[in-house]
N, C-alpha and C positions, 0 to 999 in steps of 0.2 A: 761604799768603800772600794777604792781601786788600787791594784798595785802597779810602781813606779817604778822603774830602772833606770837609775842617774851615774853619769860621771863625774867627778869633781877635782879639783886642786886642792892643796890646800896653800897656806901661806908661805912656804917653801917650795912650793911644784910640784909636790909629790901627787903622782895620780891615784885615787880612788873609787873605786865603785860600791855598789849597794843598792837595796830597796827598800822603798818605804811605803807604808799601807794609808794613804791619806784619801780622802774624798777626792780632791784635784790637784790640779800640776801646779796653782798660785801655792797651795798649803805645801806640798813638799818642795820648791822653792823656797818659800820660808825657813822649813826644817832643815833645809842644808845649809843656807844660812845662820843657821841657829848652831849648827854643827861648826863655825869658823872655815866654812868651803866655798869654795868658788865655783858655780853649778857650771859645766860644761856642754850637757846633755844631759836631759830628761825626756824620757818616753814611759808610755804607758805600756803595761804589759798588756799583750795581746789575750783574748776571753774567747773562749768559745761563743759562736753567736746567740745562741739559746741562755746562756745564762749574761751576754749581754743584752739581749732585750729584758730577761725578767728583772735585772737590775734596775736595768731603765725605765720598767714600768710602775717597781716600787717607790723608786725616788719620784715618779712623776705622781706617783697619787702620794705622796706626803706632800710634793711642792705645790702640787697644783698646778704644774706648769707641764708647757708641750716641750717634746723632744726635738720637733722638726725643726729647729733654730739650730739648735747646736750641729744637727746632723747636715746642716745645709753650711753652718760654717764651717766643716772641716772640708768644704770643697777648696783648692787653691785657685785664688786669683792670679791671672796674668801678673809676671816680673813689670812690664811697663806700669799696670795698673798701681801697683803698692808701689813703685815709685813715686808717681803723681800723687800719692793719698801722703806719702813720706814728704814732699817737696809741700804741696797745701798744709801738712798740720805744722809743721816749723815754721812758714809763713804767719800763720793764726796766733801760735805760739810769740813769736818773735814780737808781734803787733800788741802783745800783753794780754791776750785771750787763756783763760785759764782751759788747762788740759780737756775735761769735762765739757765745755762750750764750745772748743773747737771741734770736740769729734761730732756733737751732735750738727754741729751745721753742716760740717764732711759726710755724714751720714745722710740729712736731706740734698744731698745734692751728688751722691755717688749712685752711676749707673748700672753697675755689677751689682750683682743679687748677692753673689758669693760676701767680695768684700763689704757691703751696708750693711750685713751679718755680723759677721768680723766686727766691723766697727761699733755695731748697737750691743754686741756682746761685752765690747771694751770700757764701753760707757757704764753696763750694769755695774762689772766688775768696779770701777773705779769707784759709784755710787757708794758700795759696801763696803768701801774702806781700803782697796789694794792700791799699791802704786800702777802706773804703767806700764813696766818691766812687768811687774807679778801677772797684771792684767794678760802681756802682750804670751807670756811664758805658757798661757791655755793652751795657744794657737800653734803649735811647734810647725805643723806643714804652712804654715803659712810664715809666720816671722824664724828664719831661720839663728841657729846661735850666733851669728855675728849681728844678726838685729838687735835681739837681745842685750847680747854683751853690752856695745856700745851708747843703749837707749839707758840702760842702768848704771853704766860708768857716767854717764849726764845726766840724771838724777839724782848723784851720790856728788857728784862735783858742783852743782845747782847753774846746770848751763844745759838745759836740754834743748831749749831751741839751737845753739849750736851745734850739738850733737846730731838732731834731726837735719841740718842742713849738712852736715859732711856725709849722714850717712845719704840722703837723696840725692846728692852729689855721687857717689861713689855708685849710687845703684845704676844711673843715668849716663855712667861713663862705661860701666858696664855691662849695660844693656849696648850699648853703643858700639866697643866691641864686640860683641855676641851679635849684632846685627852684620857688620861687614864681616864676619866669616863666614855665618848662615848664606849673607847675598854670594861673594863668592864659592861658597859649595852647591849653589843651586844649579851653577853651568851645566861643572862634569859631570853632576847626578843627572841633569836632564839629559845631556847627550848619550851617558848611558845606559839611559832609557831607552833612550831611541832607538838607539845601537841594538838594544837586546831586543825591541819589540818588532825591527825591520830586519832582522837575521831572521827571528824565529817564523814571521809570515812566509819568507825565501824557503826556508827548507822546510817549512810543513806545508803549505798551498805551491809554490812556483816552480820549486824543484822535482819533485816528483812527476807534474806534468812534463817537464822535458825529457825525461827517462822515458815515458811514453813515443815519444814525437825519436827520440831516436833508437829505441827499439827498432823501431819501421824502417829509420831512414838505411841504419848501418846491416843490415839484412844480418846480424849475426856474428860482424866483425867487432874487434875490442875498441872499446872507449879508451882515451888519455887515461894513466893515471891518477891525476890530478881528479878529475870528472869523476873517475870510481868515487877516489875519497868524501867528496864530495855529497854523489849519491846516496853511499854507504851511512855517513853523517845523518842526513837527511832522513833515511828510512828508519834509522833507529830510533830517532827524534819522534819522527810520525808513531811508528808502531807501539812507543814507550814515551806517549809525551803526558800520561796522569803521571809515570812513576815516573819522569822525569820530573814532572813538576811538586810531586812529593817529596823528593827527593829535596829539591830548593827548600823547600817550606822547612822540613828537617833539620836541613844543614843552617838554616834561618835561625830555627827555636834552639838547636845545642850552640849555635855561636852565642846567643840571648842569656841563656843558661849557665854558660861557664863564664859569661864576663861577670855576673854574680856570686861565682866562686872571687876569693881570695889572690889567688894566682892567678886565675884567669884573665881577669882583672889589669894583674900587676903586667903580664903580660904584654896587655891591649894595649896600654898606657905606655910602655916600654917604646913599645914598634911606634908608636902615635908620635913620638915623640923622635924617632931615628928615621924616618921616612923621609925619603928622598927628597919632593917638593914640597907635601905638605908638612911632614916633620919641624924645620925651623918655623911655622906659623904658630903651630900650638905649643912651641916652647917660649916664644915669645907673647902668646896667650896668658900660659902658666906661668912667668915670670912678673909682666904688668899683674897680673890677680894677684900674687903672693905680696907685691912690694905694697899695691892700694890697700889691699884688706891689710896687712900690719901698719902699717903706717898712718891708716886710718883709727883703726883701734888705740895704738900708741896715742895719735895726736887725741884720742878722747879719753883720756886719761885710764885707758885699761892697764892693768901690771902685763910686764912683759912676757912670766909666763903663761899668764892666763890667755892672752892674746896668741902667742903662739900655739894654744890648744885649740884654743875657736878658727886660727887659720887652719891649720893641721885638718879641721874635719870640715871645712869650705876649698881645701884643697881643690879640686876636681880632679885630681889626676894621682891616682895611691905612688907612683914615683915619687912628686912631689913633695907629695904626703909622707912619705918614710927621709927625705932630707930634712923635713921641718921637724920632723921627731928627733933628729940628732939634731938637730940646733937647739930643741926644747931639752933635750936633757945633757947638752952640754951650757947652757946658761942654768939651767940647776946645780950642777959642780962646780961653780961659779967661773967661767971661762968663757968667752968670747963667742960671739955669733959668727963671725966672718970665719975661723977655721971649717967649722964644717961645712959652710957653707961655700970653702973655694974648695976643696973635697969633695964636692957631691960631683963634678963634671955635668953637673942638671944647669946652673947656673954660671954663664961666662966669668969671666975676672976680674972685667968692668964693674959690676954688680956685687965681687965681694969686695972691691978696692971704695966704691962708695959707700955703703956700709960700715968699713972699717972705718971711713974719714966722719961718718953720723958717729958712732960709738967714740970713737976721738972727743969730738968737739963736741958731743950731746946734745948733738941734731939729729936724733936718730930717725924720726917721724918724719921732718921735712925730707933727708935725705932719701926716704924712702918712696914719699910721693912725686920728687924729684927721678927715680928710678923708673914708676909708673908713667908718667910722664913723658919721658924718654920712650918706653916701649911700649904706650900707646903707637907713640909716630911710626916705630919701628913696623908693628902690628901691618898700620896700613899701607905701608913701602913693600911689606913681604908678601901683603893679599894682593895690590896692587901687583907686583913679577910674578906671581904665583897664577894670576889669572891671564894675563898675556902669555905665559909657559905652557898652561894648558890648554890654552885655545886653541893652538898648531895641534897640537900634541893629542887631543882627542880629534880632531878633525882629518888629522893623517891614519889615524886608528881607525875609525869610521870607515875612510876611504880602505883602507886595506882590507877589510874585511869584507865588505859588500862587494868591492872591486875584486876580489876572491872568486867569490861565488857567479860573479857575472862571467869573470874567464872562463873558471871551470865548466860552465855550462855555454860557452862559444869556441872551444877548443875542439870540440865532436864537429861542429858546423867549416869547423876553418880544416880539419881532417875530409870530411866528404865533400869537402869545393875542391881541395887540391883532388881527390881521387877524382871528380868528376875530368879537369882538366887534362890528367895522364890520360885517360880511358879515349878521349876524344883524340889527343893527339897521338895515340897510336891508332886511330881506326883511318889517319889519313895515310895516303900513298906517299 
């Protein structure tokens, strides 16, 4: 027996929480269903690990069965992978292959360890009687609530291979932006790699030898300024470069640590979103996600506030996330989506003007993947300026900074050339 911590709807919107003491996540699925609720989120509450092995051991010797299956499914498969398994089983599906036959062929023929797990777990489940959804609901790290959602709104509607194809559609569009911003952020990050690992060899090996070399030259006379600072940098670097480098590590793990706070969080998300260059990429990220995942949902027959809870926590972004929450509870009071949502100053007015024309005409699904749509292209017009912007832009950073330290440390050499040249043309007649 384990216990569960779920959120729920109900048929008016109203959110809900609770726990329930069931064997597994298919049975309290069930029970929240059984409660007239719309499951949002279910987790398992977290066991000390001592009394989750001895649990594990006792239900293994009543079942007879080994543990290392399950313990191997809750690894997550790669986003490309469950996409490909989401695009083949609505292929199967679609070709009139019943649920049950299509995963097992999926299963002989899937090269992940992780998901063939996944999948032969799906197949049990199905065997004993659960639907798909109930099946897919075991897995939460792996089938997130908008998989869910949507795979159950297409069993309830008796159109799951459609279902399965808009959602392997949408993960695929997905993955697709998430690809061109990863390849775009890979520049700056390498360049400022570079940047930090060719500064830091300069003033802990290169720099210090020249303070050497003109110790000797300048018999005692003063260095540039510039060249002090320099120095001065450098030796501190040297003298203190564990607790400099702890120091990093530090500021690493409290920056890691507060964006797991609340505010911290809300914070990061903030600035991510006001940032100069990158800023309009990931607003234009967070806005294609918002419109595809509801739009998606909507076109598969989910209710719209329940869709708006399953966006709300695929959000990415807790800004986001607290605009979809007034849009969620002003269509609870029964009132329009498009106010809050020209109100949030998160979303242009483009975006709430088509909106309002979906809500109009009660196209509100099309018009929304028509919004995705749009700022897909957007997406890659602003990764595409963003990385011609940056490529000057670090390459002139770069340069200043190395081109720095090479001055500072030729500015001694170009002071004892001119002293030598006075010295000579006074010693002539």
């Amino acid at each position: 027996m384990s216990s569960f911590c779920y959120e729920a709807v109900d048929a008016g919107g109203l959110k809900m929480e609770g726990t329930l003491d069931v064997m597994d996540q298919g049975e309290a699925l069930r029970r929240i269903r059984q409660m007239g609720l719309f499951p949002v989120k279910v987790a398992e509450q977290r066991q000390p690990r001592l009394k989750r092995e001895r649990d594990a051991t006792r239900a293994s010797g009543r079942r007879g069965i080994s543990f290392t299956v399950p313990l191997l499914a809750r690894r997550r498969p790669r986003p490309r992978v469950l996409a490909v398994f989401t695009r083949q089983l609505a292929t199967l599906v679609e070709a009139g292959l019943p649920v049950l036959r299509g995963l097992r062929t999926l299963q002989e023929q899937e090269d992940s360890p992780a998901l063939r797990t996944v999948i032969a777990e799906l197949g049990h489940s199905i065997e004993s009687g659960m639907s798909l959804s109930e099946a897919m609901g075991k897995f939460p790290r792996v089938f997130n609530p908008l998989y869910l959602n949507m795979v159950r709104a297409g069993e309830l509607g008796g159109a799951l291979e459609i279902t399965l194809r808009r959602l392997a559609e949408f993960m695929e569009k997905w993955q697709k932006i998430k690809g061109k911003v990863k390849a775009a952020m890979f520049y700056p990050c390498a360049v400022m790699l570079v940047a930090i690992s060719i500064v830091t060899v300069l003033m802990v090996f290169v720099v210090p030898r020249f303070k050497q070399v003109f110790d000797g030259l300048l018999n005692g006379a003063s260095m540039p300024k510039f060249t002090l600072l320099v120095l001065s940098v450098s030796e501190t670097v040297k003298a203190h470069f564990v607790l400099t480098l702890a120091g990093l590590i530090t500021a690493g793990i409290v920056f890691m640590t507060a964006l797991r706070t609340k505010q911290g969080r809300r914070l990061f998300d903030g600035l991510k979103l006001r940032m100069p260059v990158l800023g309009p990429v990931f607003r234009k990220v967070a806005i294609a996600r918002f419109s595809r995942t509801f739009g998606t949902l909507l076109n598969s027959g989910v209710p719209v506030l329940q869709a708006l809870a399953v966006v709300r926590e695929t959000a990415g972004n807790s800004v986001v996330a607290s605009v979809i929450q007034r849009i969620h509870d002003s269509v609870k009071e029964g009132e329009s989506i498009t106010a809050p949502l020209r109100a949030s100053h998160v979303f242009p007015p483009m975006v709430g003007g088509m909106v309002d024309v979906g809500e109009q005409t009660g196209a509100l699904p099309d018009m929304l993947l028509k919004v995705a749509d749009t700022y897909d292209d957007e997406v890659d017009n602003a990764v595409s300026s963003m990385t011609s912007l940056l490529e000057p832009i670090l390459i002139i950073f770069l340069a200043i900074v190395v081109g720095s330290i090479v001055i500072a440390m030729f500015l001694p050499l170009i002071s004892i050339m001119d002293g030598g040249i006075v010295t000579i043309g006074e010693g002539e007649p």
